[in-house]
N, CA, C and O of each residue as an XYZ file, in Angstrom:
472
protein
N       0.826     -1.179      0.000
C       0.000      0.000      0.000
C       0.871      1.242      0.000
O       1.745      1.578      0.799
N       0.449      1.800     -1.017
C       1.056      3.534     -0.690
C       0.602      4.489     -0.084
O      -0.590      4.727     -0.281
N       1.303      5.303      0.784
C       0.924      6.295      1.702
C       0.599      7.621      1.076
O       1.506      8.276      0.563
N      -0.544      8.022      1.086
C      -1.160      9.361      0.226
C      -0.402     10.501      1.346
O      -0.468     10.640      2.567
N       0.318     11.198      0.274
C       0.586     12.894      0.580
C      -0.932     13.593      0.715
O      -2.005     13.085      0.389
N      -0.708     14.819      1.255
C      -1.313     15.912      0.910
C      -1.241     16.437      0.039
O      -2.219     16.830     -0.597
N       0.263     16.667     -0.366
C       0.267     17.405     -1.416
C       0.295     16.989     -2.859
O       0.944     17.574     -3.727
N      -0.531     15.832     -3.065
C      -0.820     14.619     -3.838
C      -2.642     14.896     -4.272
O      -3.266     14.796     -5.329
N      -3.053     15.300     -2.773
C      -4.646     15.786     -3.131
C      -4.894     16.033     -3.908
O      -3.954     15.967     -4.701
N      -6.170     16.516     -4.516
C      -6.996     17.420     -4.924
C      -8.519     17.925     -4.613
O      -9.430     17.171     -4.953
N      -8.804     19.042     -4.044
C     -10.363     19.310     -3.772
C     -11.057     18.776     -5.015
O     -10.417     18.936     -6.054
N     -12.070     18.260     -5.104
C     -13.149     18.215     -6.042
C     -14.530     19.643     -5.981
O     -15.344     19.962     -6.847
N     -14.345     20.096     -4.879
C     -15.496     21.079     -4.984
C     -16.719     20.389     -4.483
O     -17.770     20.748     -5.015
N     -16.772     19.688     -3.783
C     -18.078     19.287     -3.027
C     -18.187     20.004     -1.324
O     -17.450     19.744     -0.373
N     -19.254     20.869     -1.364
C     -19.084     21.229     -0.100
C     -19.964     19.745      0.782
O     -20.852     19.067      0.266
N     -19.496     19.591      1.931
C     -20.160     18.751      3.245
C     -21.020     18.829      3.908
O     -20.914     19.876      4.548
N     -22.201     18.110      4.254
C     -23.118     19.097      5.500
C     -21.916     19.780      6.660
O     -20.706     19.551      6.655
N     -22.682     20.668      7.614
C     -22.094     20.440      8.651
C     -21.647     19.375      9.272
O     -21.707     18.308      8.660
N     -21.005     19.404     10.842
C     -21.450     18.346     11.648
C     -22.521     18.390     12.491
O     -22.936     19.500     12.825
N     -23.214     17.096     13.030
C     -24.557     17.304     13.730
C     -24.064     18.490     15.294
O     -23.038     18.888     15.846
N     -25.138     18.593     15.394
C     -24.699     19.932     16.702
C     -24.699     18.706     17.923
O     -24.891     17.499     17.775
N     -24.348     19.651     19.455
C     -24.915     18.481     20.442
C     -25.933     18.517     20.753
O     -26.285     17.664     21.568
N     -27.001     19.585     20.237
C     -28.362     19.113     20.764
C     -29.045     18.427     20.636
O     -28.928     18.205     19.431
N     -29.782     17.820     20.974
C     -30.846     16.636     20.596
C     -32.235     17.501     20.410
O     -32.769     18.376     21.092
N     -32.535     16.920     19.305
C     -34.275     17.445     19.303
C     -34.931     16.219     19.221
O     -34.413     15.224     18.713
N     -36.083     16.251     19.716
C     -36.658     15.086     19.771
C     -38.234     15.842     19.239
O     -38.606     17.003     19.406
N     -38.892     14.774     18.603
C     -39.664     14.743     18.136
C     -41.593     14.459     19.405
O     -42.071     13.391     19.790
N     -41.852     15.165     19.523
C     -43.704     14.710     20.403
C     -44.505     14.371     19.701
O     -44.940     15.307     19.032
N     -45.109     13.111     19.429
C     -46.060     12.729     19.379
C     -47.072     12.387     19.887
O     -47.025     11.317     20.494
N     -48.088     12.967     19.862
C     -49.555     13.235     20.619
C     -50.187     12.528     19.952
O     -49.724     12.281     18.838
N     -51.340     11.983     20.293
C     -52.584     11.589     20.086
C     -53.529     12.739     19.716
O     -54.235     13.206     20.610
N     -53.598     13.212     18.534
C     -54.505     14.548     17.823
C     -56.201     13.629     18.441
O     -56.680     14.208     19.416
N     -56.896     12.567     18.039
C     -58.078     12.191     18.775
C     -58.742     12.313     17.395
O     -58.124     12.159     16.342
N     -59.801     12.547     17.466
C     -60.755     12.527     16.524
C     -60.175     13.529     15.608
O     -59.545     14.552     15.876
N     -60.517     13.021     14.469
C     -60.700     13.872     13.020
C     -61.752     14.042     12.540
O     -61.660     14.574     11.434
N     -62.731     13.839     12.850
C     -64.144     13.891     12.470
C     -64.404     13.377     10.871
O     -65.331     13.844     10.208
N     -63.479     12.368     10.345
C     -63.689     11.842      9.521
C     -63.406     10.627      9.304
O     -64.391     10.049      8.847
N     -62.429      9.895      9.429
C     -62.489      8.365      9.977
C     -61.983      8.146     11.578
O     -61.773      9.023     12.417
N     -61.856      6.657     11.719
C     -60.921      6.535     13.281
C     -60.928      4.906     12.614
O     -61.336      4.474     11.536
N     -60.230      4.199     13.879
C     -59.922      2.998     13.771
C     -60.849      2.189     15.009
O     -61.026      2.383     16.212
N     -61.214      1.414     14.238
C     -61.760      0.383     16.056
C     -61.468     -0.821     15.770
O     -61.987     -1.215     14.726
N     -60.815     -1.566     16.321
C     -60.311     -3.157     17.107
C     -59.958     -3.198     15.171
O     -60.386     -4.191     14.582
N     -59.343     -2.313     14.488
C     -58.238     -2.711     13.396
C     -58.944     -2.269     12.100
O     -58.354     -2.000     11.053
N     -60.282     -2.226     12.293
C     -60.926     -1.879     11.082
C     -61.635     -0.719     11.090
O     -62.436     -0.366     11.956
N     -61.187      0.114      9.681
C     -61.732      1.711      9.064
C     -63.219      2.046      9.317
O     -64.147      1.460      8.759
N     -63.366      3.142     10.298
C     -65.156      3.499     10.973
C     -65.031      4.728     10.139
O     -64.076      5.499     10.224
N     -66.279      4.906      9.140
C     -66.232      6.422      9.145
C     -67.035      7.110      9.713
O     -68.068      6.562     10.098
N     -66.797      8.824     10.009
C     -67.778      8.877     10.591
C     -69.391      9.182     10.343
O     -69.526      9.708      9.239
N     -70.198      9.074     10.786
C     -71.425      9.628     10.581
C     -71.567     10.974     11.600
O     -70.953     11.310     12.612
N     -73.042     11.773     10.585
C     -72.664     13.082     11.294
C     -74.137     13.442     11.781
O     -74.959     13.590     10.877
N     -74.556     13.594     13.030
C     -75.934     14.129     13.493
C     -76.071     15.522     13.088
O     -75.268     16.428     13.311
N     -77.553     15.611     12.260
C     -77.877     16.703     11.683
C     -79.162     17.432     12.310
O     -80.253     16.985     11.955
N     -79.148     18.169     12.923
C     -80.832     18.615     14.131
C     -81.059     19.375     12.696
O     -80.181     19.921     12.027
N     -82.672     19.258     12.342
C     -83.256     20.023     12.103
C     -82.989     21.520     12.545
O     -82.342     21.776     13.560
N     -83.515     22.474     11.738
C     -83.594     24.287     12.892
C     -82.289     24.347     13.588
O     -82.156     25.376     14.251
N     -81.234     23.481     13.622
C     -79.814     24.001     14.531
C     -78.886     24.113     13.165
O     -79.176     23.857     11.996
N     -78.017     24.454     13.588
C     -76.620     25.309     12.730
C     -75.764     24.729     12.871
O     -74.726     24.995     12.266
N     -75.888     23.400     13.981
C     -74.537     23.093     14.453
C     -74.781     21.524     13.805
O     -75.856     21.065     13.418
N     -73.092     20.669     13.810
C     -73.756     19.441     13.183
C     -72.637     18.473     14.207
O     -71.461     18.791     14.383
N     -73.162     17.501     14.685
C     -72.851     16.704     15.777
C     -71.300     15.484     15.026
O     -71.535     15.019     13.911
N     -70.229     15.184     15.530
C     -69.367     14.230     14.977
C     -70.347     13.244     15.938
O     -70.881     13.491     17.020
N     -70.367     11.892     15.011
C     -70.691     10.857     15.625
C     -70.256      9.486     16.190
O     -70.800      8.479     16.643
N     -68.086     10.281     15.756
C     -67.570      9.601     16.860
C     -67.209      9.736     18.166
O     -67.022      8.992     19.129
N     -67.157     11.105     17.878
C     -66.671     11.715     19.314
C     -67.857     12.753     19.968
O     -67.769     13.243     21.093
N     -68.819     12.949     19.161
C     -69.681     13.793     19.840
C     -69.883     15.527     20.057
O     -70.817     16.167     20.542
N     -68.456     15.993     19.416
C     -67.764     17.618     19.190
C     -69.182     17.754     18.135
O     -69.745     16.934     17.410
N     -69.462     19.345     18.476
C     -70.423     20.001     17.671
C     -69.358     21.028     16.399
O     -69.073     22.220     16.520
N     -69.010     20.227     15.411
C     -68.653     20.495     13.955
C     -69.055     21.623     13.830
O     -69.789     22.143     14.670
N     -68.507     22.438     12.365
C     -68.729     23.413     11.630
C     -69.612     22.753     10.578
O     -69.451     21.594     10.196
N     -70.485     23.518     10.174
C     -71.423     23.229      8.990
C     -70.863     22.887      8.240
O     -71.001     21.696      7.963
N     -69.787     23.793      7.363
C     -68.966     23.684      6.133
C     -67.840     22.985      6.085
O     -67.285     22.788      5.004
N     -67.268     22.439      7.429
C     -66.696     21.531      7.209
C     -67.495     20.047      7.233
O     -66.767     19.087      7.482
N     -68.267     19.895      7.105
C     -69.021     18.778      7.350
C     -69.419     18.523      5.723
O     -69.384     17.435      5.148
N     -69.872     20.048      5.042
C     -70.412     19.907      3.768
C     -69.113     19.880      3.259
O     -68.968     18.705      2.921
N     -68.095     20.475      3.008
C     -67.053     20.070      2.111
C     -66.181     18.743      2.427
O     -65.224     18.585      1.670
N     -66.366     17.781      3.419
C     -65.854     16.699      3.698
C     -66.941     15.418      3.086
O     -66.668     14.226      2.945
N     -68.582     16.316      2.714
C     -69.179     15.154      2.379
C     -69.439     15.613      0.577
O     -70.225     15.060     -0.192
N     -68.897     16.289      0.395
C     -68.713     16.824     -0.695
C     -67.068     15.938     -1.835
O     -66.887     15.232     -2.827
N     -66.667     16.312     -1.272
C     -65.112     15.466     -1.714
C     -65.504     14.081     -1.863
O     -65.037     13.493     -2.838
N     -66.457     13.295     -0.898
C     -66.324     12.106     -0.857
C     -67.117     11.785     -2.001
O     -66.706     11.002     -2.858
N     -68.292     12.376     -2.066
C     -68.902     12.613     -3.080
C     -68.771     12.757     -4.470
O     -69.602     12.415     -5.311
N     -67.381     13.427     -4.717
C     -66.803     13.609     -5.784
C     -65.634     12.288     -5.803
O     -65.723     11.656     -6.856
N     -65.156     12.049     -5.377
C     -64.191     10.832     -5.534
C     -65.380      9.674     -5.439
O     -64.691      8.804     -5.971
N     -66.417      9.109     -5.218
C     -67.504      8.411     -5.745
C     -67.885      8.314     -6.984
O     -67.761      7.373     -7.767
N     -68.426      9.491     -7.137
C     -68.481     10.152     -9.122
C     -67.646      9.598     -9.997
O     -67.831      9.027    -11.072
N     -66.660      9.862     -9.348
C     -65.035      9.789    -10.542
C     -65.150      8.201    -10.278
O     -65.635      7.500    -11.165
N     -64.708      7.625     -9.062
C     -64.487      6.114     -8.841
C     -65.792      4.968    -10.164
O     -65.590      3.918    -10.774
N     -67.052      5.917    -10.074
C     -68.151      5.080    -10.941
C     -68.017      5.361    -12.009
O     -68.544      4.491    -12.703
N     -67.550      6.193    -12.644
C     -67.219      6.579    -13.571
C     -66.302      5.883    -14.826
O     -66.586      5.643    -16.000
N     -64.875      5.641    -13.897
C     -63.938      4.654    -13.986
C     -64.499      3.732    -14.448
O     -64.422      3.290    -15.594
N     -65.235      3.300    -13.397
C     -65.828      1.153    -13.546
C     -66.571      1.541    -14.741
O     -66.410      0.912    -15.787
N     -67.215      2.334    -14.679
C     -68.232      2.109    -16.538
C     -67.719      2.177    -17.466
O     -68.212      1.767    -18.517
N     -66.465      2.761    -17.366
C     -65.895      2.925    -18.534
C     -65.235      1.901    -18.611
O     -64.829      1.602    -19.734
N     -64.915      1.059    -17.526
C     -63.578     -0.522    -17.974
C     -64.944     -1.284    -18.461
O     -65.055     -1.937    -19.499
N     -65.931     -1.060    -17.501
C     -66.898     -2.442    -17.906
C     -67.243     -2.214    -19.033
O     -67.226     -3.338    -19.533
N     -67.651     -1.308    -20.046
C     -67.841     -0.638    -21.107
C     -66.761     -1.375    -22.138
O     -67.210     -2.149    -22.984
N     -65.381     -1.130    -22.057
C     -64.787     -1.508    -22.572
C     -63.991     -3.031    -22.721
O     -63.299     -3.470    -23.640
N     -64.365     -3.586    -21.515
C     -64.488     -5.214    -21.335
C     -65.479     -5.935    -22.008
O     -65.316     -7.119    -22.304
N     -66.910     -5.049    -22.380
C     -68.070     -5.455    -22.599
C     -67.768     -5.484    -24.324
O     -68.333     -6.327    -25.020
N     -67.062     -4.728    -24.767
C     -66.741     -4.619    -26.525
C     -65.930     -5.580    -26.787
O     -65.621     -5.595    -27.979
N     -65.248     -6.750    -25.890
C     -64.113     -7.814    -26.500
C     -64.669     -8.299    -26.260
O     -65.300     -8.520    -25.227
N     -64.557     -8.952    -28.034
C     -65.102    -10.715    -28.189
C     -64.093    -11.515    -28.236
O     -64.452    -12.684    -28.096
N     -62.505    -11.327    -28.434
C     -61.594    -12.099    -28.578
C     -60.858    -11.864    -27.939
O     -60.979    -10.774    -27.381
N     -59.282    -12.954    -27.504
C     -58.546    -12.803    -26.463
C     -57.433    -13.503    -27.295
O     -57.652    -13.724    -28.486
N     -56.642    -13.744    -26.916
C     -55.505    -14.393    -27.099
C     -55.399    -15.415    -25.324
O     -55.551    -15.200    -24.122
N     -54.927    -16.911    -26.563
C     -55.297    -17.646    -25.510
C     -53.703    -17.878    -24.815
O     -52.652    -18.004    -25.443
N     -53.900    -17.891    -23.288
C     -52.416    -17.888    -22.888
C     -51.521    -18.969    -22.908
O     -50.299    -19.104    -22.843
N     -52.833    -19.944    -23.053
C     -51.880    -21.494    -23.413
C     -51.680    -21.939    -24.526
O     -50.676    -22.643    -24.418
N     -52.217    -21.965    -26.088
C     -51.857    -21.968    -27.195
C     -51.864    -20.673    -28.046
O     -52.259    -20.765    -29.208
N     -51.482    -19.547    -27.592
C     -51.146    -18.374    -28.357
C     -51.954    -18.511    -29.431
O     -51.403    -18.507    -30.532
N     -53.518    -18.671    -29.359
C     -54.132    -18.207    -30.243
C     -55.383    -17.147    -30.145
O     -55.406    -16.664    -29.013
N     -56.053    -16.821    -30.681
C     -56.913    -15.945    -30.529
C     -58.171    -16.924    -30.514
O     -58.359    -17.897    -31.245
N     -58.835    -16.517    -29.686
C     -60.139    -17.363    -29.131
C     -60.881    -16.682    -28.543
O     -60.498    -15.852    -27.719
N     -62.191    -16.903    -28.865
C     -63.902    -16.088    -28.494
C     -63.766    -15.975    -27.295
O     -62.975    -16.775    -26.797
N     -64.221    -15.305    -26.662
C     -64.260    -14.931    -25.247
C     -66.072    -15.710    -24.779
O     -66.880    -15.798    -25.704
N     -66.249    -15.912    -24.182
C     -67.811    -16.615    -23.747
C     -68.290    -15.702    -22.992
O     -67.542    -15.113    -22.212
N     -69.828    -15.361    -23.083
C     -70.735    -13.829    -22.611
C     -71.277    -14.548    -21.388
O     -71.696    -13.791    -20.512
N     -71.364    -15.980    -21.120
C     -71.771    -16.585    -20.530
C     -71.249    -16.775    -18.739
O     -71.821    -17.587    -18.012
């Protein structure tokens, strides 16, 4: 093995991070609680439902019981609403287009063969 000089170097021009400091930061994680839009129970996805009073302004979470904002209630059932739309949308259009092939290519003799409606 040969012993590298210094004066053998060359910078390349990459600057380094720093080094880490001695402080430690540490990170808190809390329990935020309800979101008033899903939660978890014993492993499986609850969403929530939302109590609506007649004549009141206010609209009830029905996991936790917090009296909601109107508009967040309507633009959370709004979105879902719209990703529904789009999601059915999708399927009609594959089933649509599943529904127009009559032929396939068969995977065990590489030929083309009727598809059955049956």
């Amino acid at each position: 093995m040969t012993k590298i000089d210094d004066d053998n170097v060359q910078p390349i021009g990459v600057k380094f991070k720093p080094p880490p400091s001695n402080e430690r930061t540490l990170t808190v994680v809390r329990d935020v609680g309800c979101d008033h839009k899903l939660t978890f129970v014993n492993g499986k996805v609850v969403r929530a439902n939302y109590l609506i009073r007649e004549g009141e302004t206010e609209v009830e979470c029905g996991l936790c019981g917090k009296h909601l904002d109107p508009m967040f209630v309507l633009l959370h059932l709004a979105n879902q609403e719209t990703s529904w739309i789009r999601n059915r949308q999708a399927y009609l259009e594959e089933h649509k287009r599943l529904n127009s092939r009559r032929r396939t290519k068969c995977e065990h003799c590489q030929k083309i063969t009727r598809i059955s409606s049956s």
